[in-house]
N, CA, C and O of each residue as an XYZ file, in Angstrom:
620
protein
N     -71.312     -8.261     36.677
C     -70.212     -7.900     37.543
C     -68.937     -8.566     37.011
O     -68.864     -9.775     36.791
N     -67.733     -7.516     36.780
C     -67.026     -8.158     35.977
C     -66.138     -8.289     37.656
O     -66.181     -7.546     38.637
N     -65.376     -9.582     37.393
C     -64.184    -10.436     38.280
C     -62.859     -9.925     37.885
O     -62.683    -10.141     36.686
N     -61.639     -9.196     38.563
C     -60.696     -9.276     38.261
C     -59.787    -10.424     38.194
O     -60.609    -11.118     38.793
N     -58.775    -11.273     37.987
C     -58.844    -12.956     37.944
C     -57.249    -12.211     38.859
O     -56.447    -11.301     38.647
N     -57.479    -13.248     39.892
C     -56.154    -12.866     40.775
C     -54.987    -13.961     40.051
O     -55.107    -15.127     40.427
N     -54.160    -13.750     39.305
C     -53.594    -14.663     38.481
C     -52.646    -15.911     39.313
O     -52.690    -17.127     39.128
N     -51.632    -14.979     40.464
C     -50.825    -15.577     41.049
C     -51.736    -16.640     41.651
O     -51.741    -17.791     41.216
N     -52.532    -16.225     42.692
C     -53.879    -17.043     43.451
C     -54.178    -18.118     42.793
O     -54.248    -19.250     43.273
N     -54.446    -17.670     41.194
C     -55.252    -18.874     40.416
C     -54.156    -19.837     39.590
O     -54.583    -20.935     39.235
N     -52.742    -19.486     39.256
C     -51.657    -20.038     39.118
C     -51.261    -21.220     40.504
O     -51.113    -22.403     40.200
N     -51.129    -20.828     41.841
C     -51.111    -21.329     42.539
C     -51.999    -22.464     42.770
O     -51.605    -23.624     42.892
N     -53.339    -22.040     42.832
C     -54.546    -22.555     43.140
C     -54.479    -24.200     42.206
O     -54.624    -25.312     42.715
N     -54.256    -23.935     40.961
C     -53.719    -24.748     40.076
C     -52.974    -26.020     40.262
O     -53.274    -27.214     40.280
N     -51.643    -25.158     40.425
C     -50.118    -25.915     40.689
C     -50.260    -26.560     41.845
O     -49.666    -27.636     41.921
N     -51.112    -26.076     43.119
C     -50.872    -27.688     44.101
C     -51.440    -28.937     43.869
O     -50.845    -29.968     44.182
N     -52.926    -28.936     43.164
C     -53.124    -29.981     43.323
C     -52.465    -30.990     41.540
O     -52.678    -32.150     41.189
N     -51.729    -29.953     40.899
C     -50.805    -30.436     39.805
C     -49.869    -31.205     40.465
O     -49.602    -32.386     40.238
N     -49.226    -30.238     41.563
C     -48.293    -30.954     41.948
C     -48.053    -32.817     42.690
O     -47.215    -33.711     42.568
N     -49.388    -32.605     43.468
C     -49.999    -33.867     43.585
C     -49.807    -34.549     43.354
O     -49.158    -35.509     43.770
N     -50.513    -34.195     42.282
C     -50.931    -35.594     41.309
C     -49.416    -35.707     40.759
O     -49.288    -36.931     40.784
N     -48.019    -35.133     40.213
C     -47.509    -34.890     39.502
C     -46.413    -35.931     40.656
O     -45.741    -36.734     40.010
N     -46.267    -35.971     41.621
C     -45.699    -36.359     42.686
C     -46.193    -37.879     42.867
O     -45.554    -38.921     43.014
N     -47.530    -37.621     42.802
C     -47.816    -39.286     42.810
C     -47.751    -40.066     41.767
O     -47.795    -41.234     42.152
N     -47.650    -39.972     40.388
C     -47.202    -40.420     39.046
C     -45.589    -40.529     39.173
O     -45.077    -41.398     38.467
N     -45.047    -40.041     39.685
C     -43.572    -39.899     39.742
C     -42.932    -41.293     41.024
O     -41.894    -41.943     40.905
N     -43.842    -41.381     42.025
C     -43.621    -42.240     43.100
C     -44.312    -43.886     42.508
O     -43.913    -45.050     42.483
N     -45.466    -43.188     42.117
C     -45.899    -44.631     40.818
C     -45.600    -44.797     39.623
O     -46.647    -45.042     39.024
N     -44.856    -44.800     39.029
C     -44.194    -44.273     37.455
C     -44.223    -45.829     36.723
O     -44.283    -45.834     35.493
N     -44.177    -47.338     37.542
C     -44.351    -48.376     36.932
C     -45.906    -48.620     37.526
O     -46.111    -49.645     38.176
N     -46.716    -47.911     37.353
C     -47.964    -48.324     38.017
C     -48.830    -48.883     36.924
O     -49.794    -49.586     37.228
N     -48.456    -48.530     35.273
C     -48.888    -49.075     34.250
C     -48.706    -50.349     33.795
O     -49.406    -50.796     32.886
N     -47.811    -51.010     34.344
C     -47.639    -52.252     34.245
C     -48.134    -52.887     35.299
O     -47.810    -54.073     35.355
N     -48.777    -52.511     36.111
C     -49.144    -53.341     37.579
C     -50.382    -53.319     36.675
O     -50.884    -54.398     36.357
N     -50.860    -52.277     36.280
C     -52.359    -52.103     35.725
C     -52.969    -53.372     34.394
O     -53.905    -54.137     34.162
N     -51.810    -52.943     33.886
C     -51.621    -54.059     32.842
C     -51.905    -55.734     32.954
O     -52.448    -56.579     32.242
N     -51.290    -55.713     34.127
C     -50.672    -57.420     34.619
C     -52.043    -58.081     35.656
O     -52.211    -59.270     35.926
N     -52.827    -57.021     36.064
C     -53.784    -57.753     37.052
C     -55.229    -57.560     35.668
O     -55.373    -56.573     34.946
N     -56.014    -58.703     35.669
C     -57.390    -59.005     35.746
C     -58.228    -57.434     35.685
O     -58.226    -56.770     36.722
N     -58.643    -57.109     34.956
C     -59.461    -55.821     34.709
C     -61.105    -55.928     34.379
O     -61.506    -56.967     33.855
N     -61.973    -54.942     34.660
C     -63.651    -55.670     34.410
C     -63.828    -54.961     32.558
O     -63.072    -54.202     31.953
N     -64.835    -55.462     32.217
C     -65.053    -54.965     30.998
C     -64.681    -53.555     30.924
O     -63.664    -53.359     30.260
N     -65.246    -52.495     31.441
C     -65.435    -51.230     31.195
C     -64.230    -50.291     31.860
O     -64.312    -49.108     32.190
N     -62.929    -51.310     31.964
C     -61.592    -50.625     32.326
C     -61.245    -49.814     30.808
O     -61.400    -50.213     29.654
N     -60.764    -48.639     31.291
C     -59.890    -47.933     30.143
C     -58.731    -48.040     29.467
O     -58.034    -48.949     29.920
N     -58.403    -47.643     28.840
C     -57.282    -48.324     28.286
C     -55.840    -47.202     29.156
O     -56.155    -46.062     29.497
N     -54.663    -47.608     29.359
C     -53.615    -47.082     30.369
C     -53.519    -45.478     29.941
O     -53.300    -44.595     30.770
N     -53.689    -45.268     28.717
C     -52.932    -43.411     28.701
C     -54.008    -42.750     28.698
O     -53.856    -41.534     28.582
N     -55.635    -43.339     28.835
C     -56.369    -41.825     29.233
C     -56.594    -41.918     30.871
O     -57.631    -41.286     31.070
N     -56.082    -42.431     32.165
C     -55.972    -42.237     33.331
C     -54.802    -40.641     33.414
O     -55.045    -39.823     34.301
N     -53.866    -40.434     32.639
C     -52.977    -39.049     32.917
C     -53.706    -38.151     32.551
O     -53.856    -37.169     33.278
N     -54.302    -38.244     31.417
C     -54.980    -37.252     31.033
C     -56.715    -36.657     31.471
O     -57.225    -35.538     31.540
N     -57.238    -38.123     31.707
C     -58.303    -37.551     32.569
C     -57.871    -36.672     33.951
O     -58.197    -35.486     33.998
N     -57.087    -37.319     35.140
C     -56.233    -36.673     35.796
C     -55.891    -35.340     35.844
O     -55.938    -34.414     36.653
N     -55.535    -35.542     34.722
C     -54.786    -34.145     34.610
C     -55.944    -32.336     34.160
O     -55.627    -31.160     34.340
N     -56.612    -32.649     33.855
C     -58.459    -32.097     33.631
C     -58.625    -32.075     34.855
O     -58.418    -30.961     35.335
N     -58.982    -33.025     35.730
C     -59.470    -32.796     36.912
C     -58.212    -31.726     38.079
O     -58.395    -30.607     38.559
N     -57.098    -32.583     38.194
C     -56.760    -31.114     38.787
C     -56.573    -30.208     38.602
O     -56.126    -29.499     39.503
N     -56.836    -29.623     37.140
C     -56.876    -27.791     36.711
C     -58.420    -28.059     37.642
O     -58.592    -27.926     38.854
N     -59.299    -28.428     36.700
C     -60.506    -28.190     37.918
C     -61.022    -28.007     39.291
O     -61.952    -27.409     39.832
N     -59.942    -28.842     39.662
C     -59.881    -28.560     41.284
C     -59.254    -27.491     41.221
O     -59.961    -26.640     41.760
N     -58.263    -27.022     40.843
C     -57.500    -25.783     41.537
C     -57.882    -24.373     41.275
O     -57.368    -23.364     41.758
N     -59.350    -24.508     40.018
C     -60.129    -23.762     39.996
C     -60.689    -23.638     40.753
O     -60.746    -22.549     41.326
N     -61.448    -24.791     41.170
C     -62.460    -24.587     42.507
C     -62.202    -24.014     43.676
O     -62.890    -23.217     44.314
N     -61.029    -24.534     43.945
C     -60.247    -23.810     44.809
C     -59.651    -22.410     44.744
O     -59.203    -21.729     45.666
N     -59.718    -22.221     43.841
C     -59.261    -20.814     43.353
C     -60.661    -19.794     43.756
O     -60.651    -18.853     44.548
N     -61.976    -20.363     42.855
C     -63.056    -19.712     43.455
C     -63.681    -19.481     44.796
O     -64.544    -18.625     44.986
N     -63.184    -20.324     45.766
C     -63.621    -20.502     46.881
C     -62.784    -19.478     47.800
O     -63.276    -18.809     48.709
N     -61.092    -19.472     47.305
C     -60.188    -18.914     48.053
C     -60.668    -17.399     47.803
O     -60.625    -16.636     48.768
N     -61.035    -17.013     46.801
C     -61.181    -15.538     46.579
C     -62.561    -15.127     46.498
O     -62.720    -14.131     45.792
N     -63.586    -15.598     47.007
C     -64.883    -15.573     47.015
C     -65.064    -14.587     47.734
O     -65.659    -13.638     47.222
N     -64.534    -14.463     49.406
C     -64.792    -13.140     50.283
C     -65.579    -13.733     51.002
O     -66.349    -13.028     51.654
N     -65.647    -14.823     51.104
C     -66.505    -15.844     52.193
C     -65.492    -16.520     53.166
O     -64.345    -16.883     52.904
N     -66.006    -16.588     54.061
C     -65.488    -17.961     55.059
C     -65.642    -18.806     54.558
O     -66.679    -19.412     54.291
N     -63.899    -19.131     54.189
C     -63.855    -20.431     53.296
C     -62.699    -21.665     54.307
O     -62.159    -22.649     53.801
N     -62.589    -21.311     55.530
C     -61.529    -22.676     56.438
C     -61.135    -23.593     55.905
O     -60.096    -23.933     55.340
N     -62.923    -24.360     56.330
C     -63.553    -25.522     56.864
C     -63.497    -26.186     55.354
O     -62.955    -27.257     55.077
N     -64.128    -25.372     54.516
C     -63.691    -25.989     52.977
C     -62.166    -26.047     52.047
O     -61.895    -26.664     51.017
N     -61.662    -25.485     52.567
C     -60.200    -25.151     52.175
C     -59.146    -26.442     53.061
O     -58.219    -27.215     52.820
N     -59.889    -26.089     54.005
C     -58.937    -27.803     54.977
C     -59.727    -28.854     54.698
O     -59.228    -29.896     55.124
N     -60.778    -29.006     54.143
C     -61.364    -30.240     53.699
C     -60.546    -30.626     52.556
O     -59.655    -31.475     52.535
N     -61.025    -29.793     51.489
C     -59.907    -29.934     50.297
C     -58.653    -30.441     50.237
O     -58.402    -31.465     49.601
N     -57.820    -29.810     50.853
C     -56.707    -29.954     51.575
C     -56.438    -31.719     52.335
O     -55.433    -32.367     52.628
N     -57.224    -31.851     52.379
C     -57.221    -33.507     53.516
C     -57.772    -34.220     52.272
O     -57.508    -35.409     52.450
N     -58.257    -34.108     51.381
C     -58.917    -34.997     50.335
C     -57.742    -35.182     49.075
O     -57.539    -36.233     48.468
N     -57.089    -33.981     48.871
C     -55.999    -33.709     48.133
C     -54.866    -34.958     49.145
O     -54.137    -35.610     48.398
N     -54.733    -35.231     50.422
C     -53.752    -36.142     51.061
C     -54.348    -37.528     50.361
O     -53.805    -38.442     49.740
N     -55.428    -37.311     50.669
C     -56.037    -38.972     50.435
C     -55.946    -39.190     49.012
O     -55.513    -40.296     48.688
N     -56.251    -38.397     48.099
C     -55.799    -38.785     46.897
C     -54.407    -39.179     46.951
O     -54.258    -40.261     46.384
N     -53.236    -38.662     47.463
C     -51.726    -38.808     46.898
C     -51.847    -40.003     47.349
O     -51.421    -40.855     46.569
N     -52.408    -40.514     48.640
C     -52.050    -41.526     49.002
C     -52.402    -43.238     48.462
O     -51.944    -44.335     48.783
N     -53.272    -42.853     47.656
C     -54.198    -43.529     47.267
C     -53.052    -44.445     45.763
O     -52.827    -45.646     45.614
N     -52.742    -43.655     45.207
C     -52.096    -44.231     44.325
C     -50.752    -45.451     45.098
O     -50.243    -46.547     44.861
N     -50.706    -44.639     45.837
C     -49.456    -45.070     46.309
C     -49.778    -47.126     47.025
O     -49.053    -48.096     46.805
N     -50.976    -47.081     47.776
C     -51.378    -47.878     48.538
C     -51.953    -49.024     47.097
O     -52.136    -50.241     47.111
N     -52.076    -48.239     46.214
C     -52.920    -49.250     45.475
C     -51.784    -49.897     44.415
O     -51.513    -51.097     44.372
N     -51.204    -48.908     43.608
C     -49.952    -49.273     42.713
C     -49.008    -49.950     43.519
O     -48.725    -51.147     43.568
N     -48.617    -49.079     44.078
C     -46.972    -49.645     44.952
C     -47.333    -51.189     45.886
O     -46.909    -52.334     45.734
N     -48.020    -50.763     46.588
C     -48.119    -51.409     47.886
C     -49.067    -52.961     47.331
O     -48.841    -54.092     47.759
N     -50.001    -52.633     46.419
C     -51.236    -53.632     45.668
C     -51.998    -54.322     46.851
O     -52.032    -55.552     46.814
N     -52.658    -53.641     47.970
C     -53.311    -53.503     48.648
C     -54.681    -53.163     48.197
O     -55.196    -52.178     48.726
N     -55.449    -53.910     47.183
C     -56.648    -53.527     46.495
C     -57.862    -53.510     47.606
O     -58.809    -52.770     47.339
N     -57.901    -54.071     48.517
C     -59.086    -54.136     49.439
C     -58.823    -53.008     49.967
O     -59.609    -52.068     49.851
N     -57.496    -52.894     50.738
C     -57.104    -51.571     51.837
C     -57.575    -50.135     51.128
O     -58.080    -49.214     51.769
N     -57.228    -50.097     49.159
C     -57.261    -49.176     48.806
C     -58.707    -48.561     48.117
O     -59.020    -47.406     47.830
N     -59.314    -49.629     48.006
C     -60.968    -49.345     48.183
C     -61.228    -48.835     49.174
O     -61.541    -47.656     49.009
N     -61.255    -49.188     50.242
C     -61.404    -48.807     51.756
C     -61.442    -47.034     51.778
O     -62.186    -46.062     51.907
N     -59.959    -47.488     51.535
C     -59.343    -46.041     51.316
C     -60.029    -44.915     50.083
O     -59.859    -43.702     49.959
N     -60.702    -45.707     49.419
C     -61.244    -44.825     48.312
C     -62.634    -43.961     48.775
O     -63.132    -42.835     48.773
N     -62.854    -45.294     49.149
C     -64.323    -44.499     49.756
C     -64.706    -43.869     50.890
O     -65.796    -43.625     51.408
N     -62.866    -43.527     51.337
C     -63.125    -42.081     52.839
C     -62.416    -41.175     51.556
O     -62.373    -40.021     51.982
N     -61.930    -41.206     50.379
C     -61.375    -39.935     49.362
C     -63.079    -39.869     49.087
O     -63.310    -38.686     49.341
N     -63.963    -40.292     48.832
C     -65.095    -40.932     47.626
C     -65.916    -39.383     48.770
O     -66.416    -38.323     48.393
N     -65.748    -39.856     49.950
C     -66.821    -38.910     50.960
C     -66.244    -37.579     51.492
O     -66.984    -36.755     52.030
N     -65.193    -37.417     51.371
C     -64.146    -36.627     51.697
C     -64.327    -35.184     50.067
O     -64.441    -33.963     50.166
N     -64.288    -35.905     49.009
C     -64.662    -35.254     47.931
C     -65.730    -35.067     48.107
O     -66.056    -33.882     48.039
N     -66.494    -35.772     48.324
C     -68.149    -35.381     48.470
C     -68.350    -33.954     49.806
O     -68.947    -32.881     49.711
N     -67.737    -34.426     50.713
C     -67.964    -32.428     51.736
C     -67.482    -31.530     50.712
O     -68.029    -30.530     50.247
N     -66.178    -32.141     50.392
C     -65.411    -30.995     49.551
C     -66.456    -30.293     48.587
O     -66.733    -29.100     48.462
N     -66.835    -31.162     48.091
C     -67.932    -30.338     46.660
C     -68.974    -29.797     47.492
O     -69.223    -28.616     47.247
N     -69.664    -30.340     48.423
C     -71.097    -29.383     48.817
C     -70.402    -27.987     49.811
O     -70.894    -26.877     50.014
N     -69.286    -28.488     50.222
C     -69.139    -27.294     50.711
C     -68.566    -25.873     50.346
O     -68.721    -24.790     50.912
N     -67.673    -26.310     48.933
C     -67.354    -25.532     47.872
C     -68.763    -24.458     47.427
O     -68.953    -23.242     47.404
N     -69.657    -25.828     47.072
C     -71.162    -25.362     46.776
C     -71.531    -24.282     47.425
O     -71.597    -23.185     46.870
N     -71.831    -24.492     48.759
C     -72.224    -23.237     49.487
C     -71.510    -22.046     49.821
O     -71.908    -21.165     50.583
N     -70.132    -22.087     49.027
C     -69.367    -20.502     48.849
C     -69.432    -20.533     47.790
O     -69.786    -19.354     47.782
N     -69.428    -20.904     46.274
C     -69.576    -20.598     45.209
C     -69.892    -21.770     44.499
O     -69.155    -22.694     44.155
N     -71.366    -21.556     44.295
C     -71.452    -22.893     43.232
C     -71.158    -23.077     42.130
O     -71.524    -24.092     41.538
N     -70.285    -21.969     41.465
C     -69.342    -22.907     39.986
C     -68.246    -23.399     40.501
O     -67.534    -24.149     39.833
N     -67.973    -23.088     41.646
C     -66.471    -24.339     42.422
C     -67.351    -24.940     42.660
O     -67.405    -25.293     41.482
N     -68.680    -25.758     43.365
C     -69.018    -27.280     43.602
C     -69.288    -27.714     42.485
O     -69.154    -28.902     42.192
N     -69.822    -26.582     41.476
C     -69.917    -27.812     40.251
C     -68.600    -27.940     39.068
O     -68.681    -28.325     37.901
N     -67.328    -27.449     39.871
C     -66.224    -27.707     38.837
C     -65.563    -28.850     39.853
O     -64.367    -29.104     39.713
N     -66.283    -29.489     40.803
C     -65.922    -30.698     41.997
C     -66.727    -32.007     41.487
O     -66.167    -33.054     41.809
N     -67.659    -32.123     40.922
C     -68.273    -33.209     40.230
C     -67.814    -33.585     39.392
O     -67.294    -34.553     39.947
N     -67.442    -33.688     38.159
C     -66.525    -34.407     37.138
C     -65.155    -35.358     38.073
O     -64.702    -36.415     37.632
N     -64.806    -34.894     39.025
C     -63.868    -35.430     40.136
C     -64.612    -36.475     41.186
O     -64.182    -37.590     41.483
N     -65.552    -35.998     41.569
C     -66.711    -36.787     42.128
C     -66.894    -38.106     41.732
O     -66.586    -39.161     42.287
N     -67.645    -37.782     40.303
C     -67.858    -39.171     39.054
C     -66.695    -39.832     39.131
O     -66.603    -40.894     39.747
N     -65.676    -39.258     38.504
C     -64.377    -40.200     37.981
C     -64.235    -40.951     39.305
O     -64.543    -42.130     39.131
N     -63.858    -40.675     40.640
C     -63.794    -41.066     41.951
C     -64.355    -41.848     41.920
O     -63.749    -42.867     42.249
N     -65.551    -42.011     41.617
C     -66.857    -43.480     41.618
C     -66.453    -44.428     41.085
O     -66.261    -45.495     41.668
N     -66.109    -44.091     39.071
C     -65.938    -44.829     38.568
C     -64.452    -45.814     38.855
O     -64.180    -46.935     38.426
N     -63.500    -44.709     39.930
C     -62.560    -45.566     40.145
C     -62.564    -46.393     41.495
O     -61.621    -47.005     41.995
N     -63.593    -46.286     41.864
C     -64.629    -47.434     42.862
C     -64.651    -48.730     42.130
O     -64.203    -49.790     42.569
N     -65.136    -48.571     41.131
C     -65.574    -49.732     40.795
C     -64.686    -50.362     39.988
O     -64.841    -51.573     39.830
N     -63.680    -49.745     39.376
C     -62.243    -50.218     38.742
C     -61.413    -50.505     40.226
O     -60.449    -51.260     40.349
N     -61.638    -50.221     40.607
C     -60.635    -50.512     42.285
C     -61.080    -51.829     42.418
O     -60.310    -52.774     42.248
N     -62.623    -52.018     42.796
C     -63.097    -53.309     43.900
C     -62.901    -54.355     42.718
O     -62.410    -55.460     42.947
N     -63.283    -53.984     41.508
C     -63.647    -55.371     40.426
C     -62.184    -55.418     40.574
O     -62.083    -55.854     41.721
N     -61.136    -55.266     40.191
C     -59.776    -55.016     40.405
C     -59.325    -56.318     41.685
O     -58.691    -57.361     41.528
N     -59.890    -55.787     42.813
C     -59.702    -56.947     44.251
C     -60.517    -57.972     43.651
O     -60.103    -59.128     43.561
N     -61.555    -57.648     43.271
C     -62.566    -59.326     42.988
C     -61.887    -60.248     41.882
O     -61.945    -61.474     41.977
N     -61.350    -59.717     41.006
C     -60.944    -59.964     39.960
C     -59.578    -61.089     40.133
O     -59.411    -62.171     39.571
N     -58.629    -60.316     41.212
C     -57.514    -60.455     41.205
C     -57.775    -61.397     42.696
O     -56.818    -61.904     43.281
C-alpha cells in the first residue's frame, strides 16, 4: 500500500518540535559553559554532539508525530501527550542550564522520562513505526538521567 506523504503535515509535524528545541538553545545559548565548569561522570560527552544528537531526535519526533497525525486513528490523547512532553522538554533545559537546579531538574526529568514513555506506547498503538521512531528519544532521555543526577552528585 503505497502512502501519499502529506508534505505540509509532515513539514509542520517536523518544525514544532525543531522549534523547541531551537527556542530552548537560544534561551540557553551559554549553557556550554555551565556544562563545562561543573564536575561531569566518566561517560559525559563531549559539548557539540548534545546539538546534534538533539537535533536527530526532533526530526524523529515530528515524524512520529507526523505518523500518528495522519494515521486515520484517534489520535487526541496521544497528540496532547506529546504535546505536554514537548513542554517538559523546553522546560527542562531551562531549569537545569539557566536556573542550575540539578536536583529540581532530575525531578523534572523523570516526569519528561514517563511522559515520553506514554508518548511512545501510545504512538505504538496508532502506528508502530511512530513508537518505534519514540525510542532513540526514550534512551537518550535515560542517558540524560544519569548525566543529570551524577551532575547533582558530582557538583
Amino acid at each position: 500500500m503505497l502512502l501519499k506523504i502529506q508534505w505540509k503535515n509532515l513539514i509542520t509535524c517536523i518544525a514544532i518540535p525543531l522549534a523547541v528545541g531551537s527556542l530552548s538553545a537560544l534561551l540557553t545559548r551559554n549553557s556550554m559553559e555551565t556544562f563545562n565548569a561543573v564536575i561531569k561522570p566518566g561517560l559525559a560527552p563531549p559539548g557539540w554532539l548534545f546539538p546534534v544528537v538533539w537535533t536527530i531526535l526532533y526530526v524523529l519526533m515530528g515524524i512520529a508525530s507526523y505518523l500518528v497525525l495522519t494515521s486515520g486513528k484517534p489520535n487526541d490523547k496521544a497528540l496532547t501527550t506529546y504535546g505536554i512532553q514537548l513542554i517538559f522538554n523546553f522546560f527542562w533545559s531551562l531549569i537545569f542550564f539557566n536556573l542550575e537546579l540539578y536536583l529540581f531538574a532530575f525531578v523534572w526529568l523523570v516526569l519528561l522520562w514517563l511522559l515520553i514513555l506514554k508518548t511512545t506506547l501510545l504512538f505504538y498503538q496508532i502506528s508502530k513505526p511512530a513508537g518505534y521512531l519514540m525510542v532513540p528519544y526514550l534512551l537518550w532521555v535515560t542517558f540524560a538521567g544519569y548525566l543529570n543526577l551524577s551532575i547533582y552528585l558530582l557538583n
